[in-house]
N, C-alpha and C positions, 0 to 999 in steps of 0.2 A: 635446446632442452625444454622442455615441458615445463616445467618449474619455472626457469629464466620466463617464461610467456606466460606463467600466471602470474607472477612477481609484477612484470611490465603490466599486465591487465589490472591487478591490484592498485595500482598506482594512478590508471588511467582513470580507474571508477574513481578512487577520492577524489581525484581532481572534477571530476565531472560532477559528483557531488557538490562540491565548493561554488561551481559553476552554478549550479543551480542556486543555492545557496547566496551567492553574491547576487545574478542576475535574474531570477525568479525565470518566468516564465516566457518564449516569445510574444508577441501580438496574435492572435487567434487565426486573423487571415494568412497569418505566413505558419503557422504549427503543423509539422508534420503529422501529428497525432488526427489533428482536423480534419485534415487531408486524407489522411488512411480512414477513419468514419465515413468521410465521405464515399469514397470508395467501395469502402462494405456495403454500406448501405444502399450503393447502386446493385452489387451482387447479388445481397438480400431480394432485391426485387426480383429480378432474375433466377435467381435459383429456388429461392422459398418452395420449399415444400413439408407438411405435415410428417416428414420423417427423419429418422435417426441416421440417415445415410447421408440426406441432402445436407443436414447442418454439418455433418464431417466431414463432408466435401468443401463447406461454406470457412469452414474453420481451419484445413491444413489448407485452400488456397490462400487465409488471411498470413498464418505464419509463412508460409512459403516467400508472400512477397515481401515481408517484416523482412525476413530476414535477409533473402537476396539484397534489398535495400541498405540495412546495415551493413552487408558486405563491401558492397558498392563505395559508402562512406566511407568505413576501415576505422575511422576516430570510437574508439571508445570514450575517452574521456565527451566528444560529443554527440553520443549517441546518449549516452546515462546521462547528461545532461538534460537530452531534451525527454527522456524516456521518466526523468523524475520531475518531482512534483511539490518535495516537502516544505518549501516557501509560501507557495500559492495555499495549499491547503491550512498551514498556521493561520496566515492574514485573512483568510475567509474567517476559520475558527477566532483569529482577536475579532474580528468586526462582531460577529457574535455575541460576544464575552463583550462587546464593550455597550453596545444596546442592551445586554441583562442589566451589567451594572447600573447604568441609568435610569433601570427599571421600566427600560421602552420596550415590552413585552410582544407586541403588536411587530416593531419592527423587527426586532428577535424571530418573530415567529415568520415574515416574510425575506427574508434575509436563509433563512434556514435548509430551503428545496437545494441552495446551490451547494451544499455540502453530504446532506442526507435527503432519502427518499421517500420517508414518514409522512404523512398527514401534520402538517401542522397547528392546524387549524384551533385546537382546544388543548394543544400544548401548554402545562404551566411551567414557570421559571426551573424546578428539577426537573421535567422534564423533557426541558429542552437541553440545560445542562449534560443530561445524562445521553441524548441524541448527538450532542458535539462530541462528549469524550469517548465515544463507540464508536462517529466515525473518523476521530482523530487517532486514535488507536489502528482499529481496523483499514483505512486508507495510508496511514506511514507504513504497513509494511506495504501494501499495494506500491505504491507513490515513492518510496524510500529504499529499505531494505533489498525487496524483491529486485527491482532494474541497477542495484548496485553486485546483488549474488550472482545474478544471471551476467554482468559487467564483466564479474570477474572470471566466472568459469568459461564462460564461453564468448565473450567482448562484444564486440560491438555487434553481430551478427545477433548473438543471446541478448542483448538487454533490450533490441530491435522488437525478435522475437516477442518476447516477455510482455512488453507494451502491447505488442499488437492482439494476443492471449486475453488480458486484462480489460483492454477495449471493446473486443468482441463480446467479451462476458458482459459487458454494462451493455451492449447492444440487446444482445438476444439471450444471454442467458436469465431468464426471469421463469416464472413456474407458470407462465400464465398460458391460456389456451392457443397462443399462437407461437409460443416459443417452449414448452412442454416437452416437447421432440426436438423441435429442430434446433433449440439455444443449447440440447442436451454436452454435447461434443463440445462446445466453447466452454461450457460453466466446469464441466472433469476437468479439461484442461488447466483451467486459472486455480480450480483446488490443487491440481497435484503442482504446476508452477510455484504455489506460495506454501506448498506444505513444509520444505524448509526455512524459506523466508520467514513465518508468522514465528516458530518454535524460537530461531537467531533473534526476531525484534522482542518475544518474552526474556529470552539469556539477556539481553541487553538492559534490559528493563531490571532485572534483580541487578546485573553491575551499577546500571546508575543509582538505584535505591536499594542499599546497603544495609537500613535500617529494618528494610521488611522483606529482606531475603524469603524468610521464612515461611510469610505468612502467603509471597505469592508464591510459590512452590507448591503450599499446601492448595492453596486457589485454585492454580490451572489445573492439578491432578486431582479436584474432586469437582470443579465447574463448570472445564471446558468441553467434556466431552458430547453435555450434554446441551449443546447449542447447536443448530441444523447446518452450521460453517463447520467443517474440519479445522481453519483455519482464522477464521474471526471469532471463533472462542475464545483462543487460546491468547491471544494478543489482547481482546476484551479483558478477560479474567485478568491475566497480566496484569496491564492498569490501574481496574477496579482494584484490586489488592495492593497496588504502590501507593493507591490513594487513600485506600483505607474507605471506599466508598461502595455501594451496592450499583448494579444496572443490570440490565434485560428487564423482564416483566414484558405487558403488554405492548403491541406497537399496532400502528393505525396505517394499511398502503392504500388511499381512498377509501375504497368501497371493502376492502380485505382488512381484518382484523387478523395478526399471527399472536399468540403466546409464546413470548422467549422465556428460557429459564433464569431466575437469579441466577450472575455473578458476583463472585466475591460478597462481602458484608458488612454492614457498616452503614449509616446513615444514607439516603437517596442524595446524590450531588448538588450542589450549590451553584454557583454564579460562581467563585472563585476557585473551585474546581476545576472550571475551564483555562484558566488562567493557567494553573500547575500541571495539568496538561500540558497543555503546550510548552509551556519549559521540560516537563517531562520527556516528550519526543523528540522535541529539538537537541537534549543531550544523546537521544539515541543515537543520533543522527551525525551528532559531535564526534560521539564513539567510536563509528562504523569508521570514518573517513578517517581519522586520525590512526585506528590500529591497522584496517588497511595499510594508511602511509607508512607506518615503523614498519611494520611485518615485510612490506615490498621491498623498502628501501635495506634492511637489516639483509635480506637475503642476497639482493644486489652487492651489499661491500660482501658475505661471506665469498659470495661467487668470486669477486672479481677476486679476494686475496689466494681463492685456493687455483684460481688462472695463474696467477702470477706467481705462486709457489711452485707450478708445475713448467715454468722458462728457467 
């Protein structure tokens, strides 16, 4: 039954969560994810071309072997395992948060490229702050939510997928001269991938903070739409509004200046901002895997008692 095999999938992905979760990350030289970069990036050479055909080509051969792969495997719980990321991403962001506190600004600011892709260089303490919590925000649902939905609908072959969607997009989805066309086809895909995902980590986000149900609700339906992510608004706002703190405004990519729009409102973030943050997502996180587990397992005893009602 359909049901039984999302049930089982359900259960796979929490644990593969957990997994993550317990054991963080492989070694780099053995990460699948590396590996598949690697790969693309040999294809890239090869196939690149200045259009909208060649990067669609460049992008279903990337899912194609995602997923055959995951098939291969069959492990859900270790596919979402390696497909997620929400350990590694925390422990960067505390390394962070713990150079702010110090008030080792300088390191703060060189520490920072490995989480976000801003200019650091004339970054002050809010706003570096305000660069952790946007892409602690915005990479849990990438890193988190997203390779546990894609876990459960479609297992190990979908959260394969998902990863490999997501990677391509850091590859070549950028707006820049060389990737303008041909990144086009990977960047739609990783929007329409997390368009669920981003909406599920805001739900999440009003369950763990209770206190300000209200005021994110009112946040993401008047702030998110107007950010150039479909889906990193919405999880931004999200936040900004749990915290009760303001972000976007100006950002610095090198030589490119972009204007984002205020999120939410309230005071520009802090040093310990970063801090509740991260407890922030980490309950998300808590969230997912734990109703996951009830939900999976809750359906399992209904099933088996109405099997055994019908002997």
């Amino acid at each position: 039954m359909r049901g039984g095999r999302i049930a089982r999938q359900a259960l796979a992905t929490a644990a593969g969560l957990g997994m993550d979760r317990l054991l963080g990350e492989p070694p780099t030289a053995a990460h699948p994810v590396v590996g598949f970069g690697w790969l693309m990036g040999r294809l890239e050479r090869v196939w690149w071309a200045d259009r909208r055909g060649a990067g669609a080509a460049y992008a279903v051969a990337g899912v194609a072997v995602s997923g055959a792969a995951g098939r291969l495997v069959r492990s859900t719980t270790g596919v979402v395992a390696l497909a997620s990321a929400g350990r590694e991403l925390r422990r960067v962001a505390a390394g962070i948060d713990d150079h702010c506190r110090r008030g080792d600004l300088a390191g703060a600011r060189h520490a920072l490229p490995s989480l976000v892709g801003r200019d650091p260089r004339n970054l002050d303490g809010p706003a570096i702050a305000a660069a952790v919590i946007e892409s602690l925000a915005e990479n849990t649902v990438d890193a988190v939510i997203a390779p546990a939905f894609w876990g459960v609908v479609a297992g190990a072959p979908g959260a394969a997928a998902y990863r490999a969607i997501n990677t391509m997009d850091a590859m070549v989805g950028h707006r820049s001269d060389r990737y303008l066309r041909f990144g086009w086809a990977a960047a739609r895909l990783d929007d329409l991938a997390n368009l669920i995902p981003a909406r599920l980590f805001a739900a999440l986000v009003v369950i763990v903070s209770p206190g300000h149900r209200r005021e994110i609700v009112r946040a993401v339906r008047r702030d998110a739409r107007h950010h150039p992510s479909p889906n990193a608004g919405v999880a931004e706002t999200a936040v900004a509004a749990a915290l009760g703190v303001e972000l976007g405004g100006p950002l610095r990519y090198g030589e490119h200046t972009e204007i984002r729009p205020r999120l939410g409102s309230g005071p520009r973030p802090g040093p310990d901002d970063i801090g509740r943050t991260i407890r922030l997502v980490q309950r998300t996180e808590t969230v997912s895997a734990v109703t996951l587990s009830v939900v999976s397992l809750s359906w399992m005893a209904v099933d088996a008692l109405r099997r055994g009602s019908r002997r």
